[in-house]
C-alpha positions in Angstrom: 92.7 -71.2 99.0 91.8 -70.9 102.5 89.6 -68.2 104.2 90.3 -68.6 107.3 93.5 -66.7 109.0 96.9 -66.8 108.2 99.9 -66.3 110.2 103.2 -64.8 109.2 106.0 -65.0 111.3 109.1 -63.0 110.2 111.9 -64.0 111.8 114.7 -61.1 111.4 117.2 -62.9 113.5 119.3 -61.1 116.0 118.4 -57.3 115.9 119.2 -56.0 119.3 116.2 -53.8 120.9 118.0 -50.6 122.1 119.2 -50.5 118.5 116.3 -50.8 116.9 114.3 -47.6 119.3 117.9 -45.6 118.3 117.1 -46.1 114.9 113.1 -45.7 114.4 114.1 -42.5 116.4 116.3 -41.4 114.6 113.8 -41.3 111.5 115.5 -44.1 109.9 113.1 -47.0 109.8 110.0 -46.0 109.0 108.3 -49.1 107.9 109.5 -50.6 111.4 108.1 -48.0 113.2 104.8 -48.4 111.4 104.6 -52.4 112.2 106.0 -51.3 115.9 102.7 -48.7 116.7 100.2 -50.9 115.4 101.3 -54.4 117.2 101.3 -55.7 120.5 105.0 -55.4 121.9 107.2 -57.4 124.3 111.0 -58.2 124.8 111.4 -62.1 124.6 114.0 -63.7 126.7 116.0 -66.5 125.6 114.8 -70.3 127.5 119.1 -70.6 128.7 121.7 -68.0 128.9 124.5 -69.3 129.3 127.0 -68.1 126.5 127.7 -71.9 125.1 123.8 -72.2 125.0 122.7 -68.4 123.8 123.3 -69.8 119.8 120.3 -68.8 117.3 120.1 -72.2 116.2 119.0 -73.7 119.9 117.0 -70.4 120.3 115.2 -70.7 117.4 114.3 -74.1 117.7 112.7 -73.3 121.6 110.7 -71.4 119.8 109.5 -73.3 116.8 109.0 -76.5 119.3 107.9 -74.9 122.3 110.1 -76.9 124.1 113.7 -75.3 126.2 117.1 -76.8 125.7 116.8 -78.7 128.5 113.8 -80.8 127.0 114.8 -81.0 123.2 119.0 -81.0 124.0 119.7 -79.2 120.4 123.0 -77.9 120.6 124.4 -77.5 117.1 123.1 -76.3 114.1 122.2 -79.3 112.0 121.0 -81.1 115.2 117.2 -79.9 114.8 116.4 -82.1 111.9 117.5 -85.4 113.7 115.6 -84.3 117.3 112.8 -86.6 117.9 110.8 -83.9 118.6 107.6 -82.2 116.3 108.5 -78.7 115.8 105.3 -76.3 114.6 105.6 -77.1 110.6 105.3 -80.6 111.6 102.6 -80.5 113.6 100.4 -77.9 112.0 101.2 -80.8 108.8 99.7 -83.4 110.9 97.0 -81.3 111.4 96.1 -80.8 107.8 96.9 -77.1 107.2 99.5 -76.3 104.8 102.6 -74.8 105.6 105.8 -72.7 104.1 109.7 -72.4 106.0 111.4 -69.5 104.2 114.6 -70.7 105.5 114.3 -70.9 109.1 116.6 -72.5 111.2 117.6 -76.1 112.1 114.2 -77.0 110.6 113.8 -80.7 109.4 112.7 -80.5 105.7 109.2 -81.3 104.6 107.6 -82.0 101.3 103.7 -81.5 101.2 101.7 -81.1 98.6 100.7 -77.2 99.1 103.8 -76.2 101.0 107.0 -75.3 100.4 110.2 -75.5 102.4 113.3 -73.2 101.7 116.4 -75.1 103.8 118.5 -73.3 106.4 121.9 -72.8 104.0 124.0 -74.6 106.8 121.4 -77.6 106.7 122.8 -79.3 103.2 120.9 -82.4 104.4 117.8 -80.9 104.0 116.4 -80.4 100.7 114.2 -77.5 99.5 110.5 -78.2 98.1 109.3 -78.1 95.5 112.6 -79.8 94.2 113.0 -77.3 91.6 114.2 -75.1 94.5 117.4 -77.1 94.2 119.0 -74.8 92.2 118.4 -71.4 94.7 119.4 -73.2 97.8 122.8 -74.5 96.5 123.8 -71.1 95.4 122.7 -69.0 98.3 123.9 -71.8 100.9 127.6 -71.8 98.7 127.6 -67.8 99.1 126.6 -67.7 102.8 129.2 -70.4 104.0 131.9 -69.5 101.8 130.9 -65.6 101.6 135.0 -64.8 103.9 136.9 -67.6 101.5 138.5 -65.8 98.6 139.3 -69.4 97.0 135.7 -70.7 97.3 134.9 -72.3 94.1 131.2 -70.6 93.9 129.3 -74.0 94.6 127.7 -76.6 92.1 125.3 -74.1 90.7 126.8 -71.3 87.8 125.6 -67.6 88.3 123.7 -68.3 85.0 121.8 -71.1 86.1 121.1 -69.4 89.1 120.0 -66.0 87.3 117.8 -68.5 84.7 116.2 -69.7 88.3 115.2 -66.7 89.7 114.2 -64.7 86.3 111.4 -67.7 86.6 110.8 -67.7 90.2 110.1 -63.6 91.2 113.0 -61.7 90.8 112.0 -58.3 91.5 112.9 -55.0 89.1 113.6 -53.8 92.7 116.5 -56.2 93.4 117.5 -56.1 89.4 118.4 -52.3 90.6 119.9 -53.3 94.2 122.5 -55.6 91.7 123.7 -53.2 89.5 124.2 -51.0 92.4 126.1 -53.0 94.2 128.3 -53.9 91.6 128.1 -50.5 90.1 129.8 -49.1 93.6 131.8 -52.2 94.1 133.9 -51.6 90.6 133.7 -47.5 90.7 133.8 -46.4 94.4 135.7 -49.1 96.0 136.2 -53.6 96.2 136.0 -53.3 99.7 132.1 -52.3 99.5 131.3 -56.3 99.0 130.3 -55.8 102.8 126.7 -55.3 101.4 126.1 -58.3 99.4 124.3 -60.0 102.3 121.3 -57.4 101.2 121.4 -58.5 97.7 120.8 -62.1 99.3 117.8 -60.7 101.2 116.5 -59.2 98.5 116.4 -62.7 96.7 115.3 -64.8 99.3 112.2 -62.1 99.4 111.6 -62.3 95.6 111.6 -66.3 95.7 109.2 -66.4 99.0 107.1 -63.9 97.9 106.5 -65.8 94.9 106.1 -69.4 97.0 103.4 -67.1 99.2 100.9 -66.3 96.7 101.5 -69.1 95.2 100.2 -71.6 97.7 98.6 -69.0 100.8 100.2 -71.3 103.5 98.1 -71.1 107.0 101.5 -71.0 108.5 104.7 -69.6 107.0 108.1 -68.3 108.3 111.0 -65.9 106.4 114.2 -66.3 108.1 117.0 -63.5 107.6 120.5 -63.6 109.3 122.1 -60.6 107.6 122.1 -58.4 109.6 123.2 -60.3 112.8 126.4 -61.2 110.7 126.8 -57.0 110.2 126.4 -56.7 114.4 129.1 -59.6 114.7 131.7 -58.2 112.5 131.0 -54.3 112.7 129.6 -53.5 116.2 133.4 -52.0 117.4 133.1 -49.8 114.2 130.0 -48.5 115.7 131.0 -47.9 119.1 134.5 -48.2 119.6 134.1 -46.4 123.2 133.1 -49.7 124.1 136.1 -51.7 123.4 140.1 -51.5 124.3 140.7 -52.4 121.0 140.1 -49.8 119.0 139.5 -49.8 115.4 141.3 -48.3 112.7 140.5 -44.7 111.1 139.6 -46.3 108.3 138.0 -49.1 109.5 136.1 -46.6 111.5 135.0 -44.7 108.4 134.2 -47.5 106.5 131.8 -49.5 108.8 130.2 -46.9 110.8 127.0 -47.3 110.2 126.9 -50.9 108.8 125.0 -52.0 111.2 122.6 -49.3 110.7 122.6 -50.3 107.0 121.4 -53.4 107.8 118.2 -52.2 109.9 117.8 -49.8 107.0 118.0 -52.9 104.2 115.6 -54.8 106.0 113.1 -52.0 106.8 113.1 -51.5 103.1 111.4 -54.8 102.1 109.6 -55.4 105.1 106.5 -53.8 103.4 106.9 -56.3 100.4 106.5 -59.1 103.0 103.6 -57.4 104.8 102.3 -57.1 101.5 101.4 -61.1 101.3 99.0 -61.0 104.4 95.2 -60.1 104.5 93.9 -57.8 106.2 92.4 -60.7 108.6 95.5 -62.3 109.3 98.3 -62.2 111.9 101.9 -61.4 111.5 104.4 -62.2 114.0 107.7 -60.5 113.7 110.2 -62.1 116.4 114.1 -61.5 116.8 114.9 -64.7 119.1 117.8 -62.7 120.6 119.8 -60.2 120.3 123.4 -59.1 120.6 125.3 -56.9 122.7 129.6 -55.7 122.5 131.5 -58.8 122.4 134.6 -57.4 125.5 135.9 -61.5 126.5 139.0 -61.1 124.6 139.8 -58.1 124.8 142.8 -58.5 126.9 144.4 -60.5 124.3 144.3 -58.5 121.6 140.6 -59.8 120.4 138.9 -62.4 118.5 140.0 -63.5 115.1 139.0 -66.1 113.3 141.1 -68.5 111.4 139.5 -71.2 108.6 140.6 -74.0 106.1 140.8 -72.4 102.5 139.8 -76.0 101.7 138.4 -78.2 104.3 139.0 -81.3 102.3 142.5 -80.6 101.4 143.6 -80.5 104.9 141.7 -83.7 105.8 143.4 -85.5 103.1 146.9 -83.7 104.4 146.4 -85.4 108.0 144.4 -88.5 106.2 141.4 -88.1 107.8 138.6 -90.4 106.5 135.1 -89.3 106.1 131.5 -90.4 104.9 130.5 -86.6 104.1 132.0 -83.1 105.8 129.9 -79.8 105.8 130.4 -76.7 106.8 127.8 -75.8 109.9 129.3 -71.4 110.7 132.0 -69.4 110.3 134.8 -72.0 111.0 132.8 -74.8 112.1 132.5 -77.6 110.4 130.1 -80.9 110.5 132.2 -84.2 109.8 130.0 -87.5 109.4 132.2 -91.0 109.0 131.0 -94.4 107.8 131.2 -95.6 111.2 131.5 -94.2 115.1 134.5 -96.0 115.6 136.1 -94.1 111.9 134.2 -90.9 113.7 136.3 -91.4 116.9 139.8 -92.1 114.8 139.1 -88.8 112.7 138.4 -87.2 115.9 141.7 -88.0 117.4 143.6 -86.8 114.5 141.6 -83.4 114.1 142.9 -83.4 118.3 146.4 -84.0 117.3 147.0 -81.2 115.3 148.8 -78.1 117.2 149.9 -74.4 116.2 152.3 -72.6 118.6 151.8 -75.4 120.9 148.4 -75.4 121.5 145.4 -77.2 120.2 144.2 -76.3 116.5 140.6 -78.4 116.7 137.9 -77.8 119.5 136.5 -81.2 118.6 133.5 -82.4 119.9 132.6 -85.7 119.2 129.8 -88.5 121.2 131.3 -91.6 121.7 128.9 -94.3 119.5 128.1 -91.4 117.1 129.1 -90.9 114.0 129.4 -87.2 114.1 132.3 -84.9 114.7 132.1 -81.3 114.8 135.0 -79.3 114.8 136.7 -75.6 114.3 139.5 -74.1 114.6 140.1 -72.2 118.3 142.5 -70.5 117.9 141.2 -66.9 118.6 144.7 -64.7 119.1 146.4 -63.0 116.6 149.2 -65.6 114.9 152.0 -65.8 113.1 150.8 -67.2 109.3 154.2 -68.1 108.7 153.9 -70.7 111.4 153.9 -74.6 111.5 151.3 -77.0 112.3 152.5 -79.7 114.6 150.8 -83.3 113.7 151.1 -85.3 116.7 149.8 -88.3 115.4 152.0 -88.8 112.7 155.0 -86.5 113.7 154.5 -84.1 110.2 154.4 -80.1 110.1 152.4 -78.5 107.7 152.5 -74.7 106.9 149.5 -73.4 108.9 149.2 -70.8 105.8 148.8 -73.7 103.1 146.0 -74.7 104.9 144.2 -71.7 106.3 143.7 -68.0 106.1 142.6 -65.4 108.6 139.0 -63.9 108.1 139.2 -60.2 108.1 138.6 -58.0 111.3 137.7 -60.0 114.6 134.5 -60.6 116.5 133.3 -57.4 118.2 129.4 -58.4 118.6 128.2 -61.4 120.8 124.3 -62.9 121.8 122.4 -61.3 124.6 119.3 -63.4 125.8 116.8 -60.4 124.8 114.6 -60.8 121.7 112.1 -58.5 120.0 108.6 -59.4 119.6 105.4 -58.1 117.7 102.6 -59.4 117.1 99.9 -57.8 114.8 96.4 -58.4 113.2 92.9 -56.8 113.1 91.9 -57.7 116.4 95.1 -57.2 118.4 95.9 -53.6 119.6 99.0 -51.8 119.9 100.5 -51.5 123.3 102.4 -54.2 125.4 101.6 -57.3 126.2 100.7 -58.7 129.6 103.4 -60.2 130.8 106.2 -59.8 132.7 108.6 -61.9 131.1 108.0 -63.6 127.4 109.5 -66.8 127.0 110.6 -67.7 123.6 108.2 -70.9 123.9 105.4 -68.7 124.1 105.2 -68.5 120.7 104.8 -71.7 119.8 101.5 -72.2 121.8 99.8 -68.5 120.4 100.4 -69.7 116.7 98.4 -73.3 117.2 95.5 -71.2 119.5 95.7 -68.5 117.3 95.0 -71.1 113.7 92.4 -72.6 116.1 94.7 -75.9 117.2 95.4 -75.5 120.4 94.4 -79.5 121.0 97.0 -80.3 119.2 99.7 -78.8 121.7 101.7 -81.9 123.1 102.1 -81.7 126.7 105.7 -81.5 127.5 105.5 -78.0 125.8 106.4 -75.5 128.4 105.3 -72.1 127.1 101.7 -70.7 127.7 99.7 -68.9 124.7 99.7 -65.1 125.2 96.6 -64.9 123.2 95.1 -63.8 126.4 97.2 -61.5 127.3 97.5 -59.2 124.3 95.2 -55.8 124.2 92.3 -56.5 122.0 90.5 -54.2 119.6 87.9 -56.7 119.6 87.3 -60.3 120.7 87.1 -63.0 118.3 87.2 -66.4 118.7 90.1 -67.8 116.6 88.9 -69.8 113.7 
């Protein structure tokens, strides 16, 4: 075990500035508060901000490569293992220091003997290490991508294999409790409470990191959580309907009030058992990436809704589409590889060619000598599910509800470019950090100068280390 310092960056992905002052206010998140007046503080802003570009998975790789989209060209999620470009983990790797991902994302897997690497859920291609982590990233990824499909099949992994996994690999008394009171409330008080199981995943993926932590003291490590970004994208009319000419429901409105604020209230309550791991002589970094802000585009048209395959390979077989391997990348996007670029461009044309109420099902986007699709449905207004697909290529119609459902409520959150940023450790003081503006690919070069490998920054990294610029308590050389 090393004894030189560590740094922890926790990577809470999403949570929206103004929301979190309201709250810590408010008396709600103490442990946030607590982390806040002992750090160094800064809002982040995002490398591009337009709203095709403002995604958390090109964000967050700016930051872990130092590089903005215009250098490294990552535009959809799954796209950052494949970029020819070293992100941190790699580097720090090449530099001999061992390193841990607690699911980050668009992170290109690793396996190194003293590290561990917990896959991004929508990254199937990567594969968790130590391999025995199999088993906890199939179930969580299955749950997270198929958490709106009531027809999902549960994944590869059982719940008992799972629950034989984690009773070996940390699970908490803590989230034993959080189970049973989910379930406890979802059977007694109401079904429709099954809006809080993303914090019973939380609550894993801290019991199984925790354990990987002290387990191998990585120089480097990350934690990753989306939960509560998901909460902001589905809930944020509930909270302030004022804001929108949609308005919710009563119930609606009674039931998701303050879901958001559950979510900053979840994740204030294990943040301690994650600043728990560190020494008192190491750093911890606690970083949003973005934020979000009311989502008002469509609201002359009635909202966005979301429409998705209940099975994804069903409905490629329906309009004989031919494919190598087909993943699910977000909500109703999906990742289609073929065995060719010339079977990627006829699958593309087909996914084109199908049509509900005479538009366009498919935004398809496909490279021409690639053989990568990625499609999802576009359809954003409110439709008739007793309606017919129209397959132009083959002249068929198809019952648009065989093949899909509706996901329930409609998009009412969207990305803004700010991002929260923290930084703590025994010779950083509170207060705010010298600079104007913080670019997201700051980070990158204040975690290599702050483990003492600054040399090792490549030189079409575009950030600057704000090592200098945060108030001291004392000065110490990094080691």
């Amino acid at each position: 075990m090393s004894s030189a310092p560590n740094v922890l960056l926790i990577e809470f992905n999403e949570l929206t500035p103004h929301l979190m002052d309201q709250f810590i206010d408010d008396g709600d998140l103490p442990n946030f508060k607590a982390l806040r007046d002992r750090s160094a503080t800064a809002i982040t802003k995002a490398d591009v901000e337009t709203a095709e570009n403002l995604e958390p998975w090109i964000q967050w790789y700016s930051l872990h490569s130092g590089l903005t989209y215009d250098q490294h060209g990552v535009f959809h999620l799954t796209d950052g293992p494949h970029s020819p470009h070293k992100d941190i983990f790699e580097i720090l790797l090449n530099e001999g220091l061992t390193v841990g991902c607690g699911g980050s994302m668009n992170v290109k897997g690793f396996a190194s003997e003293g590290s561990f690497f917990i896959a991004d859920p929508w990254c199937a291609g990567q594969r968790s290490y130590p391999e025995a982590l199999a088993v906890f990233q199939d179930f969580i990824a299955s749950q997270v991508r198929e958490y709106s499909n009531p027809e999902g099949d549960g994944g590869k992994v059982t719940p008992l294999q799972f629950v034989s996994f984690m009773a070996k690999n940390g699970l908490s008394t803590k989230t034993i409790a959080s189970i049973i009171k989910q379930l406890s409330e979802e059977k007694i008080v109401s079904g429709s409470l099954s809006w809080k199981r993303p914090a019973i995943l939380d609550r894993l993926n801290v019991d199984v990191f925790a354990g990987l932590y002290r387990r191998y003291r990585p120089r480097f490590a990350t934690f990753f959580s989306n939960s509560t970004a998901h909460l902001q994208h589905a809930y944020w009319r509930c909270m302030d309907p004022d804001a929108f000419t949609v308005q919710p429901s009563q119930e609606e409105r009674d039931r998701y009030r303050d879901a958001i604020r559950f979510g900053y209230k979840s994740m204030d309550k294990y943040l301690p058992e994650l600043l728990q791991l560190v020494r008192p002589e190491d750093t911890v970094i606690f970083a949003t990436a973005l934020s979000q802000q009311p989502f008002l585009r469509k609201e002359e048209t009635g909202g966005q809704r979301f429409y998705r395959p209940r099975s994804v390979e069903t409905l490629m077989a329906a309009i004989d589409v031919d494919y190598a391997s087909l993943e699910p990348t977000m909500t109703h996007q999906f990742m289609l590889r073929a065995a060719s670029a010339q079977k990627a461009e006829e699958a593309a044309q087909k996914l084109r060619g199908l049509y509900l109420e005479g538009q366009a099902l498919f935004e398809v986007d496909s490279k021409g000598g690639d053989d990568t699709v990625y499609f999802g449905a576009q359809i954003s207004d409110q439709v008739d599910m007793q309606s017919s697909l129209e397959n132009r290529e083959s002249g068929a119609t198809l019952a648009f509800a065989d093949f899909f459902y509706q996901i329930d409520g409609m998009k009412s959150g969207c990305h803004h470019p700010d991002g929260i940023l923290w930084m703590s450790g025994p010779d950083i003081a509170a207060g705010p950090i010298a600079k104007e503006r913080v670019e997201l690919t700051d980070v990158f070069p204040t975690i290599l100068e702050r483990l003492g490998h600054a040399s090792a920054i490549p030189t079409d990294r575009q950030g600057e280390s704000l090592w200098p610029l945060l108030p001291k308590t004392a000065i110490r050389k990094a080691s």
